[in-house]
N, C-alpha and C positions, 0 to 999 in steps of 0.2 A: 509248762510243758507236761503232759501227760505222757507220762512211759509205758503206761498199759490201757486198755479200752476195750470195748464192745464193740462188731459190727453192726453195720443197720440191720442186719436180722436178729441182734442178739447175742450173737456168740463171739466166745469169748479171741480177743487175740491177744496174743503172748507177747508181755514186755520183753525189751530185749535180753535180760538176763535169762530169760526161760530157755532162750533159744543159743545165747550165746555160751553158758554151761552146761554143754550137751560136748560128745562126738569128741575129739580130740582135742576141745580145750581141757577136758578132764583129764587128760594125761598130762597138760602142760600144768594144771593147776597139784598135781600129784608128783612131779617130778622135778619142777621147777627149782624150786629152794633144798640146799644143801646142807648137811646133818650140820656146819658151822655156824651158817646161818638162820640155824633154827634154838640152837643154845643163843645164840645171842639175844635174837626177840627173848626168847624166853626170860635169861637173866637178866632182863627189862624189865619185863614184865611184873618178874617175882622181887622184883627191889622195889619198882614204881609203887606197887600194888599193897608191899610189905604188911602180907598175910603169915599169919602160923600156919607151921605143916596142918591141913585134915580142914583148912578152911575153903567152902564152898564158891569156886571162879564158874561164869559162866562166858563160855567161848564161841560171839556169834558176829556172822555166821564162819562155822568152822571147817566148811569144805572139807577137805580129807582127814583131818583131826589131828593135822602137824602139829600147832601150838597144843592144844588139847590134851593130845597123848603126851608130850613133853611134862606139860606142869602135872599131870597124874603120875607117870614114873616118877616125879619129886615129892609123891606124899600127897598134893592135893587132891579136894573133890570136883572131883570137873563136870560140868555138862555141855556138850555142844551140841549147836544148834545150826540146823542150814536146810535152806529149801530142795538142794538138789539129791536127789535117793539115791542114786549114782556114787555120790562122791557121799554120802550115809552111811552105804552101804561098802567103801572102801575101808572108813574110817572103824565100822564096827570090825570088820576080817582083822585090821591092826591091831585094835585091842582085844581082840580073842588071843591072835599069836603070842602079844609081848602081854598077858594078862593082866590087862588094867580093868580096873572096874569105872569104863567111863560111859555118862547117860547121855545116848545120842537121841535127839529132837528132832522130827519132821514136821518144820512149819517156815511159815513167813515171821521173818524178824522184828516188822514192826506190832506183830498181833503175840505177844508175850504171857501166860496164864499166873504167872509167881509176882506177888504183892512180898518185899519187902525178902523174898528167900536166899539173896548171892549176898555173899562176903565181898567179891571185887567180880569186874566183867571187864572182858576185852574185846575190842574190835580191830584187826589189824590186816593189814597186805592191803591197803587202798579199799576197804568195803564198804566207804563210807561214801555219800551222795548218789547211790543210784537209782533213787525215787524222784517226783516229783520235791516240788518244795513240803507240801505239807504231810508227803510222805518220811520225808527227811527229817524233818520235826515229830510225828509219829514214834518212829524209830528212836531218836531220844528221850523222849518220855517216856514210851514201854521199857528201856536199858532202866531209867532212873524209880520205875514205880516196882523192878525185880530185884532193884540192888536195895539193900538197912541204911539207914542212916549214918551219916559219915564213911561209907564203901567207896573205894575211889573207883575210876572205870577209866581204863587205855583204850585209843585211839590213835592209832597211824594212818595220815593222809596227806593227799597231795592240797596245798591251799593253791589260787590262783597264783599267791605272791611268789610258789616254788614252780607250778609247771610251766606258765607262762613262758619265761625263759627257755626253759629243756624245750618246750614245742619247738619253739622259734629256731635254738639252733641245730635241733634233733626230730625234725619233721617224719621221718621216717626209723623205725630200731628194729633189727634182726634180732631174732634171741634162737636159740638150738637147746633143744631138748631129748638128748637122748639122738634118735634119727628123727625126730620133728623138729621143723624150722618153723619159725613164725613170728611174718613178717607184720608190723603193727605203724599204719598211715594215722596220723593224728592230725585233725587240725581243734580251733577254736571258735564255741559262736558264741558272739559277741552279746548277742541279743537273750538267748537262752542262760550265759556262763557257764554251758558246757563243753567240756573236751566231747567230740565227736569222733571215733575211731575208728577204722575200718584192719580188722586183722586177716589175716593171708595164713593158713596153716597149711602144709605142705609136708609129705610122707611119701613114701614108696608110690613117686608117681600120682598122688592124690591132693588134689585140692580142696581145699574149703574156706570160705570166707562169710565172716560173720563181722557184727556192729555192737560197739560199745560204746553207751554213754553216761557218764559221769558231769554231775553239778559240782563247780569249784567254787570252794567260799574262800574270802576273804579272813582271814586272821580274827579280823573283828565281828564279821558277820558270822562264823561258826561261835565264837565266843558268846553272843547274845542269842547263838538256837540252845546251846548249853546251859544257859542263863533261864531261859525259857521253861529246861526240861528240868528244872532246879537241882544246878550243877553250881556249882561253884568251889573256888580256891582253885584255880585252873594254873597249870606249868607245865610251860611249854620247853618242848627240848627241839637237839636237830642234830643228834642224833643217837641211836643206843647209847651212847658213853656217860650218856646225860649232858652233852653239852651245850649252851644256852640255846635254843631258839632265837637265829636274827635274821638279821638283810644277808641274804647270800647261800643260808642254809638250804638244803638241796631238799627235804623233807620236815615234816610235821611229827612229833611225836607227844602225844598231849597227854596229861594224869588228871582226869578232874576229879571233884569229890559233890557226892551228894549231897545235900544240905537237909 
């Protein structure tokens, strides 16, 4: 499945992320997760990761610069990276406030310019599978050719063997943001292995509705794109606390290591 393309004239048209991180999901992506649950990724992260203070994490893509700004106030050197200028541009206004010295990136994820520069890298909040296949593959190799040798790199995602389930019994989920609500229709295609989404956001009288689609791997089959981007020693958890990854677990939470 192709997520982005050209018309027959040429021009370009916008994969669904271009259009879908615009307008009021940037306020739900900015407001969403709460100061609790943002120590907690964090204190994930920084155990998974088990970096010394002043070593170089790189956070992508990092949307508002929630994770980001968190491991810099802890001493790290962070860079984050994210396509949307938008939400760039929120995350630079944060670390001016709380004076962090953090380097914000404008680019596409899978196109990375550091050979060998990051101590450890994260990817988290579900940012993972929304390319094509072999943009998905892309994306792990640029992660593995910016991390040193032996650098682990986080991962939190949904696999088919956790959403599956939640669709089925939870086809539709309301979430409230502040005074935005936004309502999120999911189904599954079979054919593609993507979750198909259609979200409802709703404000003072105002609708908007956009589309999200994400590629769900299997356990096994993210394991050999990993394998692929020469990852290895991979563990799997399900959930912050570190508890094992199994049948049942509601989430992914993965440590791999570069080889």
């Amino acid at each position: 499945m192709d997520v982005t393309s050209d018309d027959s004239n040429g021009r370009h048209v916008p994969a669904w992320w271009e259009e879908f991180f615009s307008r009021s999901t940037l306020d739900f992506v900015r407001y969403s997760r709460d100061e609790e649950s943002t120590q907690a990724e964090a204190d994930f992260v920084q155990q998974a990761l088990g970096l010394p203070l002043g070593a170089k994490i790189l956070d992508l893509p990092c949307g508002a610069g929630r994770i980001a700004l968190e491991m810099a106030s802890r001493g790290y050197s962070v860079t984050g990276l994210d396509f949307s200028s938008p939400l760039l541009e929120s995350a630079r206004f944060e670390s001016d406030v709380r004076r962090l010295a953090v380097r914000w990136e404008h680019r596409d994820m899978r196109d990375l310019p550091w050979s060998e520069g990051f101590d450890g890298a994260v990817c988290l909040w579900s940012s993972f599978g929304y390319f094509d296949e072999q943009g998905n593959s892309d994306f792990l190799v640029a992660v593995a050719k910016a991390l040193r040798h032996g650098a682990r790199f986080v991962l939190d995602t949904p696999l088919l063997e956790t959403r599956l389930p939640e669709i089925e019994s939870e086809p539709r989920v309301w979430w409230k943001v502040g005074d935005l609500y936004a309502l999120e229709e999911r189904r599954f295609n079979h054919v593609t292995s993507r979750t198909e989404s259609q979200w409802t956001f709703l404000r003072n009288g105002q609708v908007e509705t956009k589309r999200l689609s994400q590629r769900l791997y299997t356990f096994n089959e993210l394991s050999r794109l990993l394998e692929h981007a020469s990852f290895g020693n991979l563990r799997a958890f399900g959930t912050l606390e570190l508890d094992p990854f199994s049948l049942g677990s509601a989430w992914l939470y993965l440590v791999a290591t570069k080889d």
